[in-house]
DOMARMAR-507767 format. One line per field, with one value per residue (C-alpha): residue number from 1; residue in three letters; x, y, z. Coordinates in steps of 0.25 Angstrom, whole numbers. Example, Ala and Ser with C-alpha at 12.3 -4.5 7.8 and 13.67 -1.06 7.14 Angstrom:
# DOMARMAR-507767
nr: [1; 2]
rest: [Ala; Ser]
x: [49; 55]
y: [-18; -4]
z: [31; 29]
This chain:
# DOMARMAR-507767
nr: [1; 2; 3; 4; 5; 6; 7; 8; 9; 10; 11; 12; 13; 14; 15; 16; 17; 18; 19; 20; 21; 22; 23; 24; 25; 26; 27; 28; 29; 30; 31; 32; 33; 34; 35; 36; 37; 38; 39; 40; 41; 42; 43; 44; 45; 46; 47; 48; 49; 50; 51; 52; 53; 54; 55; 56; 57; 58; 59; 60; 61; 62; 63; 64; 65; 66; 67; 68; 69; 70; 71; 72; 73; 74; 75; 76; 77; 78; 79; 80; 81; 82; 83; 84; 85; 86; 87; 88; 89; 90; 91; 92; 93; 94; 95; 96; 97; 98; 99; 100; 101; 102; 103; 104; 105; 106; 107; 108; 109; 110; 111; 112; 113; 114; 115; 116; 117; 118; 119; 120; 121; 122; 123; 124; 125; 126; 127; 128; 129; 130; 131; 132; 133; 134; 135; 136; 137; 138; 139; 140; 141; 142; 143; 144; 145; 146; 147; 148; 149; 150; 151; 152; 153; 154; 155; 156; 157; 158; 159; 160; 161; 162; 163; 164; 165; 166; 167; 168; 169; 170; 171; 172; 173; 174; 175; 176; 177; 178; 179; 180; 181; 182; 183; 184; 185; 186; 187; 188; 189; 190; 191; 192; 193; 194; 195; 196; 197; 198; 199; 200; 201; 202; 203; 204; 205; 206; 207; 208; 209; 210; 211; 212; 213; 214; 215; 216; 217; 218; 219; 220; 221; 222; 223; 224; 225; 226; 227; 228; 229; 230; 231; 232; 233; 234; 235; 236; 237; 238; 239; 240; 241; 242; 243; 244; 245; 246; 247; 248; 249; 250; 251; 252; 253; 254; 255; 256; 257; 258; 259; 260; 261; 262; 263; 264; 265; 266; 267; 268; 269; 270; 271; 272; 273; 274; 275; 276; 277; 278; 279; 280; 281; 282; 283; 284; 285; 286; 287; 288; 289; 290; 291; 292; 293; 294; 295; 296; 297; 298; 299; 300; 301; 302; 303; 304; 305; 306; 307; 308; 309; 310; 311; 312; 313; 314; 315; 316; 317; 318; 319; 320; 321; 322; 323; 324; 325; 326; 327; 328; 329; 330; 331; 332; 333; 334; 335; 336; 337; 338; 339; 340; 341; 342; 343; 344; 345; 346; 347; 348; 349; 350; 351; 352; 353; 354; 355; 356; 357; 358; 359; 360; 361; 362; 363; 364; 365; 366; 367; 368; 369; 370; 371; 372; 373; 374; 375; 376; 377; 378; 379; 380; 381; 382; 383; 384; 385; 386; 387; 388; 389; 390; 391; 392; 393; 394; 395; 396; 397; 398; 399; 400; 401; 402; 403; 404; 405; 406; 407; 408; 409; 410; 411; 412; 413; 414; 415; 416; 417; 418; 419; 420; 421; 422; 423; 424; 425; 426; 427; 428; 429; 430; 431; 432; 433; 434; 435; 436; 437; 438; 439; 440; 441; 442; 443; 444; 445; 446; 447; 448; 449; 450; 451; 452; 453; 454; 455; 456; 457; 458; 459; 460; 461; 462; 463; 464; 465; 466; 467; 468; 469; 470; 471; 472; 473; 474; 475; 476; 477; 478; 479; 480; 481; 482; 483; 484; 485; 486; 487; 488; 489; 490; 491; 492; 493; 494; 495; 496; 497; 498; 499; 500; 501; 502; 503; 504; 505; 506; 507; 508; 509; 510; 511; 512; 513; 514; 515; 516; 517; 518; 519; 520; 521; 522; 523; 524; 525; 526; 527; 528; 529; 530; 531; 532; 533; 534; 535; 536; 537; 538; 539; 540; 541; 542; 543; 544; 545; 546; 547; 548; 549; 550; 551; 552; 553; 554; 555; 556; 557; 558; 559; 560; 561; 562; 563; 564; 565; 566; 567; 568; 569; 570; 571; 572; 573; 574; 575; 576; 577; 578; 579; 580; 581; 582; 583; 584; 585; 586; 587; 588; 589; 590; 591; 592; 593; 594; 595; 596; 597; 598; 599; 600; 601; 602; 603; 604; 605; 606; 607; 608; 609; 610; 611; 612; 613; 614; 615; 616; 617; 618; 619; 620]
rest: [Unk; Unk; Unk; Unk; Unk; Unk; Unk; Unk; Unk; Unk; Unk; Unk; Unk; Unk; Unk; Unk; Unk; Unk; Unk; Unk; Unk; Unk; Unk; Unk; Unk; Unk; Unk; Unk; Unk; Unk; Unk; Unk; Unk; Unk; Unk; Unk; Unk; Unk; Unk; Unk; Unk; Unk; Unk; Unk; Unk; Unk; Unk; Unk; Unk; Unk; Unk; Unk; Unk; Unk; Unk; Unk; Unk; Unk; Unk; Unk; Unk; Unk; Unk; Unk; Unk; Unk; Unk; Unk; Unk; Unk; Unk; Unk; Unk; Unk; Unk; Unk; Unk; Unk; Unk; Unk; Unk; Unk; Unk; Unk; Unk; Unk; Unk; Unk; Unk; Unk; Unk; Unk; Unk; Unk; Unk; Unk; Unk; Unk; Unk; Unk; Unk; Unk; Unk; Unk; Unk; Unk; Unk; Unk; Unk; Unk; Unk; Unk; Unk; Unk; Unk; Unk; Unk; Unk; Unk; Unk; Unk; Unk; Unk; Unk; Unk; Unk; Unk; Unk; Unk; Unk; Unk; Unk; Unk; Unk; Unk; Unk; Unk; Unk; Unk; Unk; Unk; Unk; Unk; Unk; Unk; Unk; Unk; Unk; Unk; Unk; Unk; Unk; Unk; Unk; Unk; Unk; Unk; Unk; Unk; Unk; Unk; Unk; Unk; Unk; Unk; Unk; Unk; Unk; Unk; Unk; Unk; Unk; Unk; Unk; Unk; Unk; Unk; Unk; Unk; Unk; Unk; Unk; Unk; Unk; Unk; Unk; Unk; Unk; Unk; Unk; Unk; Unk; Unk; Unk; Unk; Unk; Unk; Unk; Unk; Unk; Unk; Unk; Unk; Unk; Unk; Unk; Unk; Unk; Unk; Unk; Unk; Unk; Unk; Unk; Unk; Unk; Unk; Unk; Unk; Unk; Unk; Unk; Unk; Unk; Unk; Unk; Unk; Unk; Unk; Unk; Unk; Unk; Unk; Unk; Unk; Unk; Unk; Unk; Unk; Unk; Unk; Unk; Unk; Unk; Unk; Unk; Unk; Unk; Unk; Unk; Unk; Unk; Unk; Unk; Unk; Unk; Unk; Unk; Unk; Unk; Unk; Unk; Unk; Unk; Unk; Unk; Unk; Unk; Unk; Unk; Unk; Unk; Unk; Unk; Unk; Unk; Unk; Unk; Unk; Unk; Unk; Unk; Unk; Unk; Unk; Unk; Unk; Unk; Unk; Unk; Unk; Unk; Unk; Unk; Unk; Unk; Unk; Unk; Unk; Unk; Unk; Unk; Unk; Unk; Unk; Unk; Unk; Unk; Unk; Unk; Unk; Unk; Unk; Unk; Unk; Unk; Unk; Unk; Unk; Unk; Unk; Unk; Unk; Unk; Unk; Unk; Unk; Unk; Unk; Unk; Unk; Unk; Unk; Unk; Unk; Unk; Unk; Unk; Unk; Unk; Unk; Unk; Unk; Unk; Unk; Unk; Unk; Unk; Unk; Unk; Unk; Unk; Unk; Unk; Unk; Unk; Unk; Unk; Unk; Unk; Unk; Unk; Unk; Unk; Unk; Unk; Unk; Unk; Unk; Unk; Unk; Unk; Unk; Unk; Unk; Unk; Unk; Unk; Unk; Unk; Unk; Unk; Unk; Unk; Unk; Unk; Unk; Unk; Unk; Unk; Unk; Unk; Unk; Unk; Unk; Unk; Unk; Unk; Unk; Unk; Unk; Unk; Unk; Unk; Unk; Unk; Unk; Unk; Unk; Unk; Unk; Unk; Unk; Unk; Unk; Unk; Unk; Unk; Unk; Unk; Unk; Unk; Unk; Unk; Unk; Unk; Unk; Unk; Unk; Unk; Unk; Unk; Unk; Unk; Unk; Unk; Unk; Unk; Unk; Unk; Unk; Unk; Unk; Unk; Unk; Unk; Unk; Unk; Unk; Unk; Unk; Unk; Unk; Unk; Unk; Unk; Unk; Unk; Unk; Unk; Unk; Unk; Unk; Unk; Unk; Unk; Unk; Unk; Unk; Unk; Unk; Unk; Unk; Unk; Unk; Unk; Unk; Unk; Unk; Unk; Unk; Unk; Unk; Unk; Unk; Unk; Unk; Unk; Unk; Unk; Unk; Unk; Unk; Unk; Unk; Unk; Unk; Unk; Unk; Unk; Unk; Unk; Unk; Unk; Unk; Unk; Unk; Unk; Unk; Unk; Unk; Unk; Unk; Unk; Unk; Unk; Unk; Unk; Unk; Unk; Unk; Unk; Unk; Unk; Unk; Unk; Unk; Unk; Unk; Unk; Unk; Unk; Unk; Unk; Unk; Unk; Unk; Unk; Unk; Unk; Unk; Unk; Unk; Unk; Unk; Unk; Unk; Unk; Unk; Unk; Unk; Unk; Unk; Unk; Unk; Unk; Unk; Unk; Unk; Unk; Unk; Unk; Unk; Unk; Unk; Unk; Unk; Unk; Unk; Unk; Unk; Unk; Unk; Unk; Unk; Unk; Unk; Unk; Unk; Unk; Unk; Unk; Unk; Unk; Unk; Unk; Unk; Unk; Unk; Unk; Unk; Unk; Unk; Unk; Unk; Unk; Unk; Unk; Unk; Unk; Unk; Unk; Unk; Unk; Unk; Unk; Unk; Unk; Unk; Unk; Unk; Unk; Unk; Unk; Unk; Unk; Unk; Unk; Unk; Unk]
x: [412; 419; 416; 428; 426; 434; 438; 446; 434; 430; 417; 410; 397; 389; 384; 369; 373; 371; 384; 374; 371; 386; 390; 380; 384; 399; 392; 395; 383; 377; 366; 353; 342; 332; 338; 346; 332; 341; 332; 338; 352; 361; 370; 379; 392; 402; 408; 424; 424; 420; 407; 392; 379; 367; 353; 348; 354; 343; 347; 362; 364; 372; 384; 383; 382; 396; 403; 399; 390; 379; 369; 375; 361; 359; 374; 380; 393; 397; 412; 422; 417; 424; 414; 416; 406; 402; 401; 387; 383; 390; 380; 392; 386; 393; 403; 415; 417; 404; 401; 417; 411; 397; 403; 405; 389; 385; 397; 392; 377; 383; 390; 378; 371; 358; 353; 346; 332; 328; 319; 307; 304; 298; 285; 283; 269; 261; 246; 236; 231; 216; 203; 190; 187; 199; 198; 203; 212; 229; 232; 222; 228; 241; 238; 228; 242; 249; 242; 245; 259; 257; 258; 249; 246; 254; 254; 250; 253; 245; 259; 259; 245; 247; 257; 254; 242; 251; 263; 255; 250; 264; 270; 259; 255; 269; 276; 286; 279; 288; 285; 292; 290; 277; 274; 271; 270; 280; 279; 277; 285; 289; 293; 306; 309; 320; 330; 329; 336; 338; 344; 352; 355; 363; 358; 370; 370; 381; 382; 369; 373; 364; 366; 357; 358; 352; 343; 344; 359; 362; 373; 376; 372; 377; 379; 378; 380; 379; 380; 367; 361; 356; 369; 363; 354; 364; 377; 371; 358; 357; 356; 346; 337; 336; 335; 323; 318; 315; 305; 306; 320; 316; 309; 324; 331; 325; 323; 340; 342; 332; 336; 352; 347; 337; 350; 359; 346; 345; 360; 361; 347; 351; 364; 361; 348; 339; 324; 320; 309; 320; 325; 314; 321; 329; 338; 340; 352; 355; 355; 343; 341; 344; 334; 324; 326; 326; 312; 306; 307; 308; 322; 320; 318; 332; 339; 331; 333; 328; 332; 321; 319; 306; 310; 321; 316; 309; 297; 300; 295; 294; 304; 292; 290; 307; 308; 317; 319; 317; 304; 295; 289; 304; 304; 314; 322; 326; 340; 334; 341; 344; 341; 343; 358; 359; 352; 350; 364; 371; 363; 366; 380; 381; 373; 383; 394; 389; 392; 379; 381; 396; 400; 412; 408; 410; 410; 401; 404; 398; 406; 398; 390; 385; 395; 387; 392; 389; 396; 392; 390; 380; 373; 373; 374; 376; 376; 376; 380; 387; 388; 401; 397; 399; 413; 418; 408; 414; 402; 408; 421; 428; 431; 424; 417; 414; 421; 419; 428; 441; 439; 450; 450; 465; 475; 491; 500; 514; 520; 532; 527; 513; 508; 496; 493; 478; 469; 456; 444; 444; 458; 455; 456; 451; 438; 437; 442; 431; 430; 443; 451; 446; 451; 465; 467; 464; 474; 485; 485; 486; 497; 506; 502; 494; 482; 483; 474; 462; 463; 469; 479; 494; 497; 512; 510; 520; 511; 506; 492; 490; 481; 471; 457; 443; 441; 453; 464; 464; 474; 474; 473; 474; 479; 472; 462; 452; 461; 454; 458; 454; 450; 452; 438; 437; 445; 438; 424; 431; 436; 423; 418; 427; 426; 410; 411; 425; 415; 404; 412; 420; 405; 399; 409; 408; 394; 394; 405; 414; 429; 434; 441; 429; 427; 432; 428; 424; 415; 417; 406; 404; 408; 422; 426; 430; 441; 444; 458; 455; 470; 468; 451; 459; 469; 457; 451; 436; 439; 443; 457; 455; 464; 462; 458; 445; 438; 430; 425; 412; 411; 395; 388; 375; 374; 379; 369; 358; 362; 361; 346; 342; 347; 342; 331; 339; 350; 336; 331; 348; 348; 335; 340; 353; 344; 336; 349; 357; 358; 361; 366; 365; 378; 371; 366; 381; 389; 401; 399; 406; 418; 420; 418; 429; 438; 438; 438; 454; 463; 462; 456; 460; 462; 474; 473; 461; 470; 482; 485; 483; 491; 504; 504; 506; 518; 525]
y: [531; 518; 505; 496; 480; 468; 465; 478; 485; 499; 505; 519; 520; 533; 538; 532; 522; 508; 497; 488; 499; 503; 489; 486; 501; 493; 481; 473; 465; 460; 451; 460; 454; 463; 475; 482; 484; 475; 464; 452; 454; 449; 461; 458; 467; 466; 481; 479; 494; 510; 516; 514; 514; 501; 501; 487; 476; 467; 453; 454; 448; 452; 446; 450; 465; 462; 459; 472; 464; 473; 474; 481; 487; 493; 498; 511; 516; 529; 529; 520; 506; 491; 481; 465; 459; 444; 433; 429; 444; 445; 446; 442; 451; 449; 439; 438; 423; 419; 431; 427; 412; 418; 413; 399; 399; 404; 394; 382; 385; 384; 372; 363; 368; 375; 387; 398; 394; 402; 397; 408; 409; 420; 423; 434; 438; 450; 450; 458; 468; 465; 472; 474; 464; 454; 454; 442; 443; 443; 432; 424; 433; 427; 414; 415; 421; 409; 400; 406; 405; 388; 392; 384; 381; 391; 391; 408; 411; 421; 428; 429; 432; 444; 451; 447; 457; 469; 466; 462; 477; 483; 477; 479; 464; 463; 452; 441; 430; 423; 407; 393; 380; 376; 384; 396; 409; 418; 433; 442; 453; 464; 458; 470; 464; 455; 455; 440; 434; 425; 421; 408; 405; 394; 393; 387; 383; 393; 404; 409; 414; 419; 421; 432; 427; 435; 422; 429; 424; 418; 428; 430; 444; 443; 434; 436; 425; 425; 416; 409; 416; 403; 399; 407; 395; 384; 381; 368; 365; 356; 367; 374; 364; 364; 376; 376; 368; 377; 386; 397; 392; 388; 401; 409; 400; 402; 418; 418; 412; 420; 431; 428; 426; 440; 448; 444; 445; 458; 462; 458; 464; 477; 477; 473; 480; 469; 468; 456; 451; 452; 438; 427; 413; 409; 396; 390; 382; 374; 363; 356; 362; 376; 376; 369; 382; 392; 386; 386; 372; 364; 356; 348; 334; 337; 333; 321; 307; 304; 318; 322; 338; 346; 346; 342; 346; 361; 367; 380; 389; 406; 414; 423; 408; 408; 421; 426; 440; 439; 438; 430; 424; 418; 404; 397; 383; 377; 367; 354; 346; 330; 328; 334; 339; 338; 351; 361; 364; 350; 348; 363; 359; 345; 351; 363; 355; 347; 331; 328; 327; 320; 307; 310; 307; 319; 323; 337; 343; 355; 360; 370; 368; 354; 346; 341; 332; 324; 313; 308; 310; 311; 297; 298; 309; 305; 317; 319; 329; 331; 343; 349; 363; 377; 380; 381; 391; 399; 395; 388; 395; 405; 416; 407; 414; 410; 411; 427; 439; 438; 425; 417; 406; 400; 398; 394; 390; 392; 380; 386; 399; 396; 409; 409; 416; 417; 419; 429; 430; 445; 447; 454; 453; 438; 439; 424; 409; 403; 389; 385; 394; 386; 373; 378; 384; 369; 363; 374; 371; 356; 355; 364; 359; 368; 359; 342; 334; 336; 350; 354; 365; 363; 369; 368; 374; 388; 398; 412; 409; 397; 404; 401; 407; 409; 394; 387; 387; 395; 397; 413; 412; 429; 438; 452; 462; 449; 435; 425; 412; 395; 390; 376; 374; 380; 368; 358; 361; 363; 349; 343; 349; 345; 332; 330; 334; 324; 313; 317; 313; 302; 295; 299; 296; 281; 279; 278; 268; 278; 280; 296; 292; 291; 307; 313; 327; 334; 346; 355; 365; 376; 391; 391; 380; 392; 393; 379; 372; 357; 352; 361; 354; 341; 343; 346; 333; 341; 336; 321; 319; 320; 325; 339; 341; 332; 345; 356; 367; 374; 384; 386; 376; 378; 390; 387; 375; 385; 395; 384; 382; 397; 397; 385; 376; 363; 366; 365; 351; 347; 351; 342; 330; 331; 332; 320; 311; 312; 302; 306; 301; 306; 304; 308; 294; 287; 279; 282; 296; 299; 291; 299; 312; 306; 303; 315; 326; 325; 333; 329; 315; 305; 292; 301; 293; 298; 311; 307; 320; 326; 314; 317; 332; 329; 319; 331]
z: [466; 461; 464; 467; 462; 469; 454; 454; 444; 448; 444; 445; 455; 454; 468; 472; 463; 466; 468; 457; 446; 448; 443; 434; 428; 424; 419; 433; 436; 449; 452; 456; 453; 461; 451; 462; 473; 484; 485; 479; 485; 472; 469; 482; 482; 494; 496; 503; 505; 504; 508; 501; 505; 504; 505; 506; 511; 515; 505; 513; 525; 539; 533; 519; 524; 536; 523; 514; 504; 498; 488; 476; 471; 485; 489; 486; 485; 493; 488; 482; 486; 483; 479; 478; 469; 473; 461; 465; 462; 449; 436; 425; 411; 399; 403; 392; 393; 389; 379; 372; 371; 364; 348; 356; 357; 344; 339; 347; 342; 327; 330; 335; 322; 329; 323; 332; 335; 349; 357; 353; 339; 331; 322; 315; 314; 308; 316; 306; 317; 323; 319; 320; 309; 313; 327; 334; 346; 345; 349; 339; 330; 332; 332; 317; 312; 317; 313; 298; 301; 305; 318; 327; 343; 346; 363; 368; 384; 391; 392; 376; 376; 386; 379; 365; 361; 366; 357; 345; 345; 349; 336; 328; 327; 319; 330; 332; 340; 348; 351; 354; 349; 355; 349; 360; 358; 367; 366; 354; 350; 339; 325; 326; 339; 335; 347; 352; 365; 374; 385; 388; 404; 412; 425; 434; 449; 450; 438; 428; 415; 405; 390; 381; 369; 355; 346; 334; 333; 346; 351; 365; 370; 386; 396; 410; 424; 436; 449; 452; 462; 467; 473; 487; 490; 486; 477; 469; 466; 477; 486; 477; 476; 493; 490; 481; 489; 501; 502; 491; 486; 474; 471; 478; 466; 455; 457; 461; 446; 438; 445; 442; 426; 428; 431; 422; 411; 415; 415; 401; 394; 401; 397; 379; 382; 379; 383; 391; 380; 371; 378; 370; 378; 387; 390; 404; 406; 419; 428; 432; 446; 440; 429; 439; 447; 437; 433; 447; 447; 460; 459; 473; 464; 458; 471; 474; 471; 459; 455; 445; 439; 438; 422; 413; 401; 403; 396; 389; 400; 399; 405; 413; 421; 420; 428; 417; 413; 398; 390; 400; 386; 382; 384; 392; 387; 399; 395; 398; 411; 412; 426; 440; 440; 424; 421; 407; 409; 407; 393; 387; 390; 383; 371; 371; 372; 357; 366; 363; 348; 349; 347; 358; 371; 379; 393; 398; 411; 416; 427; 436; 450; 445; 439; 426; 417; 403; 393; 381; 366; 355; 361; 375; 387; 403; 413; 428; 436; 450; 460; 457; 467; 461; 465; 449; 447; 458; 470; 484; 481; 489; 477; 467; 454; 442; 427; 426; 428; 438; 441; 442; 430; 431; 441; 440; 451; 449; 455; 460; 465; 466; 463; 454; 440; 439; 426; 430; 419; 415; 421; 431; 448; 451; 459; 460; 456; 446; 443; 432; 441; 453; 445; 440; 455; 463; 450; 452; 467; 465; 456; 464; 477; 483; 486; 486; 479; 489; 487; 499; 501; 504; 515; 515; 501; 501; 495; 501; 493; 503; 514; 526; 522; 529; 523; 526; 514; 503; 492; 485; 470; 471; 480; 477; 482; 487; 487; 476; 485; 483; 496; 499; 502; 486; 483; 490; 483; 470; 472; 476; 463; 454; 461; 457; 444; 440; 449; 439; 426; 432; 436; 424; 414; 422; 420; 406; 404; 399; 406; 404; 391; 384; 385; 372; 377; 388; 389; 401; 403; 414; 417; 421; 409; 400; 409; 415; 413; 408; 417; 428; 429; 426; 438; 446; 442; 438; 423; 418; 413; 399; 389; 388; 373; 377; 386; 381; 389; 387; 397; 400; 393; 399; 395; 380; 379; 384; 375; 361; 367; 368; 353; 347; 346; 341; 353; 363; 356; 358; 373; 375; 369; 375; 389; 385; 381; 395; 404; 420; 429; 445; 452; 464; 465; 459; 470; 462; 461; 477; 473; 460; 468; 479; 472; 464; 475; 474; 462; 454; 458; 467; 456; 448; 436; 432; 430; 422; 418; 433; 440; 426; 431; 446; 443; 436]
């Protein structure tokens, strides 16, 4: 029997055989953290046709049933089926872009001049077995051989003590202890066990990505993402925090996002056959909301005036309190945040990006569910950060994805014809519009007149691609098997977010005296800035008219920065003073803020001579 895929894919599936093992099988990973039993409802598939047979559907709703959705680890098929895999159930395993861009980490670690110091060091020790005569117990026996060593006041848990008596005699009292500064002893292990991991992780509102890294030379093994299953109980942290603040939400958030790491942990240990205990320390990366959650830490104070977090600055707490599957010794460095909607995330990209040590005065932008911006130099750093919705990662959006394969990244309009020519990641059938292409789409449209300056279609427009959909006007970027369409109502949220985040930098940029030609380089960080056309986010009005040599793009520099602190101990002491040195400021409580935001709602703004170049291209 063959399974069918939307994407035009075909694969094999043996008789009995689950749709989920059947995928899994060819390497297409879905999100089951339950490990295929049917409880936790993630590995949602929409069958469009043929026969098959499902056990449990008690996680799918009336609804979700009428349409033909069902549980991947509980359906099978009978005969030829054809499957349509959701984004939100998509595990992404050995993604090309970020592997390609692997020699750009190893490179940017060389250039910041920071030699590989993981986070757990390493003794080796060789314990004269007890006797009769010499008879004291193990872990005094440690210690007296410490101590010989200079080693002294070293911290023992009672999960070290509980395992450490077991070990010793397994390897023959010849071990590595493993410790952090502290010092505290962490586990123990054989002295011919030399395979060492561990595992970097950007939590985002919208996507998680998790990096397994090798210590001994900082290469990256895998990578895997995934949507944030948290987006069911809200799009922004604002809602999650209501959330969290209800009942057992906070409990339902944070076992969504360990659960979303827990997979793709264990998609990719399975697949390079590594053991768990293998993977000595992890690095959390996120916004101050995400990494609140992730520790089971209430964040209802983020939201209220005065605004204040649990912690800023986190203790090095164990990945058995994180809920993590690695080695539930492996300590966990948590990128230190700023202040409510500053997180980890801001500072691992500002100290990825090198500002921080330039003279230049630079501007940071990281452009995802938050809009999240930095300026300044080696003396001083101002951030603050402004809502900008989760529509460029692909959330909120009619047939929205993020930057993986067959998704749209770039769109041309021929002006004469206006027929399209598409450019789709992987080259192959476009399953969805991700964020750049969003942007060139909205651009394209502008200048040849099909949508005005406040985003609305034009209906006298003569094109076939114009059409009345379910949501009121839409405008097909491809005709196929499944039409990949931009509704207006896509257009109207892209606006408002591109609107926040050009308001954000436009305040900002004020506050400190400093007009837009101060900025002699502009970092833009996020996911979909590998593919992201500077003219097309100009005509958009998300990015400052600057000259075009001035921008840099980054890609994801939350998970870059986090990556430097898994690998070395001066990039961790870099990150905290970088934490320390930042000024915020909330635009929530700005005056001028709505103005900006107004004024900004319209391509690609409504004051034209803040755009020179934009107002040059209209006049020819």
């Amino acid at each position: 029997m063959n399974i069918k895929l939307t994407s035009g894919k075909s694969i094999s599936s043996s008789k009995g055989e689950s749709i989920l093992n059947a995928l899994k099988r060819h390497e297409i990973f879905l999100l089951s953290s339950c490990g295929g039993k049917g409880t936790c409802g993630k590995c949602r598939v929409k069958i469009l046709s043929g026969k098959y047979k499902t056990e449990i559907t008690g996680k799918l709703t009336q609804s979700d049933r009428e349409k033909g959705i069902v549980l991947a680890c509980q359906t099978f098929p009978e005969e030829d089926i054809t499957v349509e895999i959701p984004e939100g159930s998509k595990l992404v395993v050995g993604d090309k872009i970020a592997l390609a861009k692997s020699k750009d980490l190893n490179e940017l670690l060389k250039s910041l001049n920071a030699e590989i110091t993981p986070i757990v060091k390493r003794l080796d020790i060789k314990l004269p077995p007890p006797t009769i005569e010499d008879y004291i117990s193990d872990l005094e026996r440690l210690k007296r051989d410490l101590e010989l060593k200079g080693f002294t006041g070293m911290r023992f848990s009672q999960t070290f003590a509980s395992s450490m008596a077991d070990e010793m005699r397994k390897h023959n009292w010849e071990i590595h202890l493993a410790y952090v500064d502290g010092p505290e002893a962490i586990f123990v292990t054989s002295e011919k066990q030399v395979s060492r991991y561990g595992i970097s992780v950007d939590i985002g509102t919208t996507t998680i990505v998790v990096y397994l890294i090798d210590l001994s030379d900082g290469k990256l093994v895998d990578v895997g993402s995934t949507y944030n299953s948290q987006i069911r109980y809200g799009d922004d942290v604002i809602t999650r925090i209501i959330y969290a603040a209800e009942g057992k939400g906070l409990g339902e958030l944070r076992e969504a996002v360990t659960g979303d790491i827990n997979n793709l942990l264990e998609t990719i240990t399975e697949k390079h056959k590594i053991k768990k205990e293998s993977i000595e320390s992890a690095v959390i990366s996120g916004n101050t909301t995400m990494t609140h959650i992730f520790w089971g830490l209430d964040p209802e104070h983020i939201r209220e005036d005065p605004y204040i977090p649990t912690v800023n600055f986190f203790p090095m707490w164990k990945a058995g309190t994180a809920r993590i599957h690695i080695n539930s010794q492996s300590p966990v460095y948590t990128m230190p945040c700023v202040a409510s909607y500053v997180g980890g995330d801001i500072v691992s990209g500002v100290l990825a990006s090198k500002m921080h040590r330039k003279s230049e005065i630079a501007l940071f932008m990281d452009i995802g569910t938050n809009g999240e911006i930095a300026v300044g130099n080696n003396e001083w750093l101002m951030t603050a950060a402004c809502s900008a919705g989760p529509c460029f990662e692909g959330s909120g959006i009619k047939h929205g994805m993020r930057a993986t394969e067959g998704a749209i990244e770039s769109v041309k309009i021929d002006p004469k014809t206006l027929e399209l020519s598409l450019c789709i990641i992987g080259n192959t059938i476009p399953a969805g519009v991700c964020g750049s292409g969003m942007i060139d789409a909205i651009s394209e449209m502008f200048f040849t007149g099909i949508i005005d300056r406040k985003g609305k279609f034009v209906r006298e427009i003569k094109t076939n691609r114009l059409r009345q959909g379910d949501e009121g006007f839409e405008f097909v970027l491809y005709k196929g098997e499944k039409d990949i369409v931009l509704a207006e109502v896509d257009i109207e949220n892209i606006l408002r977010a591109k609107a926040a985040i050009y308001a954000g930098i436009s305040l900002l940029i004020k506050e400190v005296g400093l007009g837009l030609e101060s900025i002699e380089r502009v970092y833009v960080a996020g996911g979909f800035g590998n593919y992201l056309d500077v003219d097309k986010a100009i005509i958009l009005g998300m990015l400052p008219d600057l000259p075009r040599e001035k921008f840099k793009f980054l890609g994801n520099t939350s998970i870059a920065g986090a990556y430097l602190c898994l690998l070395s101990e001066k990039m961790r002491k870099e990150a905290e003073e970088i934490a320390k040195k930042m000024t915020y400021m909330e635009l929530s409580v700005s005056r001028n803020f709505m103005d900006e935001y107004m004024s900004a709602l319209f391509l690609p703004h409504t004051d034209m001579g803040l755009f020179p170049t934009v107002a040059g291209l209209l006049k020819k």
